[in-house]
C-alpha positions as MATLAB code, in Angstrom:
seq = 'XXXXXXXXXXXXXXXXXXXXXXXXXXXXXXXXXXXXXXXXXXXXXXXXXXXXXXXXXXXXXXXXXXXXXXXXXXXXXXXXXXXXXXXXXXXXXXXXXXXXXXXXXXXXXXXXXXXXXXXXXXXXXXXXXXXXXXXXXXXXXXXXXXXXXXXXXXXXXXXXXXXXXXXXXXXXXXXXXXXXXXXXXXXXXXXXXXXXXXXXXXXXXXXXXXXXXXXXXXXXXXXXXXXXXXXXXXXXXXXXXXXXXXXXXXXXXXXXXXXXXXXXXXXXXX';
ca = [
     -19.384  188.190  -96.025;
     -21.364  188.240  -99.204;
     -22.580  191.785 -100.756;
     -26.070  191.239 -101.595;
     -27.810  192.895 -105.025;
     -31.281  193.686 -105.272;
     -32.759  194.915 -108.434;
     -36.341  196.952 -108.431;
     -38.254  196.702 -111.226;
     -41.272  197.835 -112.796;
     -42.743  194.089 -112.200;
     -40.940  192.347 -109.996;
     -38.226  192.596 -107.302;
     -35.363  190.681 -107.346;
     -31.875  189.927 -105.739;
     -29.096  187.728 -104.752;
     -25.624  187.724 -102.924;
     -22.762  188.532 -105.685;
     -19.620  187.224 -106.113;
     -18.119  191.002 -107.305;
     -14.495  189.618 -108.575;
     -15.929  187.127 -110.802;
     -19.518  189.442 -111.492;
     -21.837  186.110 -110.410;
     -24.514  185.501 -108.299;
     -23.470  182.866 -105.623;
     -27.013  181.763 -105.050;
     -30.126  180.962 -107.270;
     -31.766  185.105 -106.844;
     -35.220  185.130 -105.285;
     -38.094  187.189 -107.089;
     -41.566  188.173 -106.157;
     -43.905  190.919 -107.731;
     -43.639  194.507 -107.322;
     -46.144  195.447 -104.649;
     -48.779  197.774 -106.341;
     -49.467  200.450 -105.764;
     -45.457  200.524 -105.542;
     -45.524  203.111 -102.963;
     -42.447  203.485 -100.889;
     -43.639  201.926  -97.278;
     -44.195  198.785  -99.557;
     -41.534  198.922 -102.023;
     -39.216  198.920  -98.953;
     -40.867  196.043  -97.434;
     -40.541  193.817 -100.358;
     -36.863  194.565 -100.559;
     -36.777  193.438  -96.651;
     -38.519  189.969  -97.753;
     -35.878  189.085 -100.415;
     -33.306  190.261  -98.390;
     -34.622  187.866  -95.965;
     -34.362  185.247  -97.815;
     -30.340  185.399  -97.622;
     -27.931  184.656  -94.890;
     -25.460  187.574  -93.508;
     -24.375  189.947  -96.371;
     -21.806  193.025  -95.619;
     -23.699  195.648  -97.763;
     -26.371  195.907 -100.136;
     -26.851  197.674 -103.454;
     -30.153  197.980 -104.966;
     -31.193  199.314 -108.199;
     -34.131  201.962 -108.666;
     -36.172  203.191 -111.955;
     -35.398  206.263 -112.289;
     -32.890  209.193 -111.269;
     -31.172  208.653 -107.715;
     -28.569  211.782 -106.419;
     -26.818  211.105 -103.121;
     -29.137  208.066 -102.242;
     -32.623  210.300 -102.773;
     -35.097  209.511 -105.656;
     -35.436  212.507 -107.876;
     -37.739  211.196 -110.485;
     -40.422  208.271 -110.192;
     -41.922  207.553 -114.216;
     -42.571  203.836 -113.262;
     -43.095  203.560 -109.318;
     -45.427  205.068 -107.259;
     -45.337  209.119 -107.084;
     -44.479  209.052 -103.208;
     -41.021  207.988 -104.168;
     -40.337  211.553 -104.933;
     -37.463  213.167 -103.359;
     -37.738  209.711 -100.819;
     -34.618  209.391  -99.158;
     -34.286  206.001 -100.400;
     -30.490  204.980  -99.561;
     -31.437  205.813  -95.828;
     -35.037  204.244  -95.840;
     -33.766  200.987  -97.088;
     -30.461  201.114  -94.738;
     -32.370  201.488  -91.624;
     -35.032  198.793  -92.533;
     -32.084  196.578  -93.493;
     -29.653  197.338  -90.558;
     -26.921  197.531  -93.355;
     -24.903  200.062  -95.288;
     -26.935  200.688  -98.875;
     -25.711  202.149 -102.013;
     -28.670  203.254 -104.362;
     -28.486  203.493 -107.956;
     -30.720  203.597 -111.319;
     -31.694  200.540 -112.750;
     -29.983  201.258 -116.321;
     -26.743  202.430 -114.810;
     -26.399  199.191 -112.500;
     -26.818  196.961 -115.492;
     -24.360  199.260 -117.542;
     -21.960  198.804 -115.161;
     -21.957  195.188 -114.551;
     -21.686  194.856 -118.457;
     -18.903  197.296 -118.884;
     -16.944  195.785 -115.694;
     -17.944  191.779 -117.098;
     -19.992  191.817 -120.140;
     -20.650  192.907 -123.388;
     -18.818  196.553 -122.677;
     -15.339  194.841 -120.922;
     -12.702  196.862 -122.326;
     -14.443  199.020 -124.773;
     -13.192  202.530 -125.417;
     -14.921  205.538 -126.055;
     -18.556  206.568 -125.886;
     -20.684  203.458 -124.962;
     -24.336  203.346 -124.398;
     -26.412  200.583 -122.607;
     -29.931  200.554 -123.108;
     -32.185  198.813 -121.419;
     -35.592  197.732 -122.945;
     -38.463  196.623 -120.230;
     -41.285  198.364 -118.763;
     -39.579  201.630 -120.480;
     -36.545  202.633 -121.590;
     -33.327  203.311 -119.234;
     -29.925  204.238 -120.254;
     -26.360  204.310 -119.192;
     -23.736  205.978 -120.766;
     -20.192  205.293 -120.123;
     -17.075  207.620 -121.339;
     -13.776  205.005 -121.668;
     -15.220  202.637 -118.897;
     -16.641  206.107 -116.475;
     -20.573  205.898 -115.634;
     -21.900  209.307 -116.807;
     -24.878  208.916 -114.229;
     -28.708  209.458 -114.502;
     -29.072  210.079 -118.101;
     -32.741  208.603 -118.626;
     -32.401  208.676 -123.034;
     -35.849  206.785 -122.545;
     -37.689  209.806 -122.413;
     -36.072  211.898 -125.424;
     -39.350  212.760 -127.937;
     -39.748  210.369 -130.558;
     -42.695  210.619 -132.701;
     -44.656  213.871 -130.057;
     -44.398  211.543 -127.311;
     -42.002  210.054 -124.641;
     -39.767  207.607 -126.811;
     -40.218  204.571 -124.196;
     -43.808  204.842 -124.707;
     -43.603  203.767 -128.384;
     -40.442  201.812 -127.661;
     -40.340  200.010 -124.809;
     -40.920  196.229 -124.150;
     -43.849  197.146 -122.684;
     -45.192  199.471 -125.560;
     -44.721  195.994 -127.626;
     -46.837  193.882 -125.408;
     -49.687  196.508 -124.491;
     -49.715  197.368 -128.374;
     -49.621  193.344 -129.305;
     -46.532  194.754 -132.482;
     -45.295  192.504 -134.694;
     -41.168  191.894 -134.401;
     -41.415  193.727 -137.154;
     -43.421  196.676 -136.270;
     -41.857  197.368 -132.793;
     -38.239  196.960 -133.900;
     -38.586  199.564 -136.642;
     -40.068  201.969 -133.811;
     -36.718  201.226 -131.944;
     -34.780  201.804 -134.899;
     -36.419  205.198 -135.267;
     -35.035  205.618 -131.450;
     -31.301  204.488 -132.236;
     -31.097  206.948 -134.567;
     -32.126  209.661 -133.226;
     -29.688  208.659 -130.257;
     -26.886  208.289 -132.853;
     -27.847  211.528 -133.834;
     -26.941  213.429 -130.668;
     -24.045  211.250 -129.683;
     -22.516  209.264 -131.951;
     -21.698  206.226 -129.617;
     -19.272  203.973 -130.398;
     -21.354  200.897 -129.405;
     -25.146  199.984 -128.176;
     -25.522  197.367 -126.114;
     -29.304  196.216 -125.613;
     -30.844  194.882 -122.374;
     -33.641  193.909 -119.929;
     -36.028  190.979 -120.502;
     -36.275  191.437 -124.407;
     -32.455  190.917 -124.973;
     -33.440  187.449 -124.228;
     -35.243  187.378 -127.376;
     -32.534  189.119 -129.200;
     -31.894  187.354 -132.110;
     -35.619  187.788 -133.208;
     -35.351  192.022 -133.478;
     -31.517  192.502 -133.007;
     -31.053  191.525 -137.093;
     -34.153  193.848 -138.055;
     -32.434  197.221 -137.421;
     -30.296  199.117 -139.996;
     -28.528  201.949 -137.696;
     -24.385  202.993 -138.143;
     -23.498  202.226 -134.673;
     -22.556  198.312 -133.600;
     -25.271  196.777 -131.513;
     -24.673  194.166 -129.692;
     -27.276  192.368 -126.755;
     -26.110  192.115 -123.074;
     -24.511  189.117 -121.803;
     -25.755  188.941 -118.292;
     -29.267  189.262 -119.142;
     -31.938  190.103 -116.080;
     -28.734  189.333 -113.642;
     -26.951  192.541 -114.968;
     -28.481  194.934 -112.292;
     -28.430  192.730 -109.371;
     -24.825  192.298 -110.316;
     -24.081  195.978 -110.979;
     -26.115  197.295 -107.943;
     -23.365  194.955 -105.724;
     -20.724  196.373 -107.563;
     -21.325  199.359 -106.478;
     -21.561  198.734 -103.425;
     -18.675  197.166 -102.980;
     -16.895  200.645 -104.689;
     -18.723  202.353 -102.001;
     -16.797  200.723  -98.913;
     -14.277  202.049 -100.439;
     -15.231  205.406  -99.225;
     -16.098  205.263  -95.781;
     -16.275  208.890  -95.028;
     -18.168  209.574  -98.883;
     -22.309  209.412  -98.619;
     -23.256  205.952  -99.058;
     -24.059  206.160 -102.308;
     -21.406  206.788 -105.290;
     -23.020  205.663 -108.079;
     -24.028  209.578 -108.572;
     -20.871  211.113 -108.691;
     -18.727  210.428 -112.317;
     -15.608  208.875 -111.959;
     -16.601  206.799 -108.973;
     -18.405  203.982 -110.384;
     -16.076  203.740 -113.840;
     -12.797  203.663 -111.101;
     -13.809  200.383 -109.828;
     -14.804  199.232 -113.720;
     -11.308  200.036 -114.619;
      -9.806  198.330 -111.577;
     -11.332  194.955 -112.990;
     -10.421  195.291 -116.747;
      -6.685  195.187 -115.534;
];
C-alpha cells in the first residue's frame, strides 16, 4: 500500500499518496483551504477530508508550520494558538485510524530535496529555505536533518525577519521584485553570517517565480531554487514516514531526533 503525504499550510491543505523510491506523487494531490480560524478540531478535520479522498494508504506523514518534538506542536506562529503543546501525531492518528509521523513544514521539504532534488548528494552545511506565508528552514549537516531550526524568525531590521521577508510580506506590502528581493538579501546574509552554508536552496510558492528575484541577490553562498516545487513537503512528509516504519518500537514520529531522517536520505543517494 501507498504512504500518503499531506502538507499543512498557512493557506491551504494539501496531499497525495507518494511513490518514496522514486520521490513522486502517484496521483494528481487534492487541495482545499485552510479552515480559519485554523484551530486544531478543524485543522484535523480537513486533513481527514483529503485523506478521504485517497484509497488505502499504509501510513501517513503530514507536515506542520512550526516546531513539532515527539509528534507534539511546540510552537504555532501561523496556525491557530490552540495548537500549542497539541499532541498532534496522536490527534491525527486516531482520526485517521493509521500510524502518523509529524514533522515541520520546512524540514519535510528539505528532506525531499536533499533525498531527490536540488540538495541530492551535496556535502556539508546545506540550508533550505522556504519562502510562503513566512519563512521556514531546514538545515542539513552532510545529508542529516538538524530538526526544528525556524531561521524565519532571526531579527532582521527590529522585527521578526519573515515579516519583512516572506512571500507574504511581498504581497500584503504590494514590493516591487526589486524591493522585496533586496529585503531577502539583507536575510541571506545575515544567515551567511552565522553559518556559512555551503548552499541555499529556495522554496515554497515563490520559487515558482524564481527566475524573476533569484538573479537580483548578490550574497557569497550558491543559491539555487527547489526542484520539486509545492510537492516537496507532501513528498518529504511520506518520506518520513516511511523512515519511521522502520522503527516500530521508536515514537511515531522521527523526524525530531538528528540522524534519523538524514539515515534514510543517505540510504537513497547510494
Amino acid at each position: 500500500m501507498a504512504i500518503l503525504g499531506i502538507d499543512i499550510g498557512g493557506s491551504g491543505v494539501k496531499g497525495a499518496p507518494v511513490d518514496t523510491v522514486r520521490g513522486e506523487l502517484l496521483s494528481e494531490r487534492i487541495r482545499i483551504p485552510t479552515p480559519q480560524p485554523s484551530d486544531v478540531a478543524s485543522v484535523v478535520a480537513a486533513v481527514a477530508e483529503v485523506a478521504g479522498q485517497f484509497g488505502d494508504y499504509e501510513r501517513v506523514g503530514i507536515t506542520f508550520p512550526g516546531v513539532v518534538v515527539d509528534g507534539v506542536t511546540r510552537t504555532a506562529a501561523n496556525v491557530d494558538k490552540s495548537w500549542l503543546d497539541a499532541p498532534a501525531a496522536r490527534l491525527f492518528s486516531e482520526r485517521l485510524g493509521k500510524p502518523v509521523s509529524v514533522l515541520n513544514d520546512a524540514d519535510a521539504a528539505g528532506v525531499a530535496e536533499v533525498a531527490f532534488g536540488a540538495g541530492l548528494d551535496q556535502r556539508g552545511l546545506v540550508m533550505m529555505l522556504t519562502f510562503g506565508t513566512g519563512i521556514g528552514s531546514a538545515l542539513f549537516l552532510d545529508g542529516t536533518l538538524v530538526p526544528n531550526t525556524e531561521f524565519g524568525h532571526l531579527e532582521l531590521g527590529g522585527e521578526d525577519a519573515e515579516l519583512r521577508a516572506s512571500d507574504r510580506a511581498r504581497e500584503q506590502e504590494d514590493l516591487s521584485w526589486e524591493d522585496w528581493a533586496e529585503r531577502v538579501q539583507a536575510y541571506l546574509r545575515h544567515v551567511e553570517m552565522l553559518l556559512s552554508p555551503r548552499l541555499f536552496i529556495v522554496g515554497g510558492g515563490v520559487s515558482k517565480k524564481a527566475d524573476k528575484w533569484l538573479p537580483l541577490l548578490d550574497v557569497r553562498t550558491p543559491i539555487v531554487p527547489a526542484t520539486l516545487l509545492n510537492n516537496a513537503g507532501i513528498i518529504g512528509a511520506a518520506v518520513t514516514a516511511e523512515q519511521a516504519a522502520g522503527h516500530p518500537g521508536a515514537v511515531p514520529v522521527e523526524a525530531d531526533r538528528p540522524g534519523v531522517v538524514g539515515a534514510a536520505v543517505g540510504d537513497r543517494k547510494s
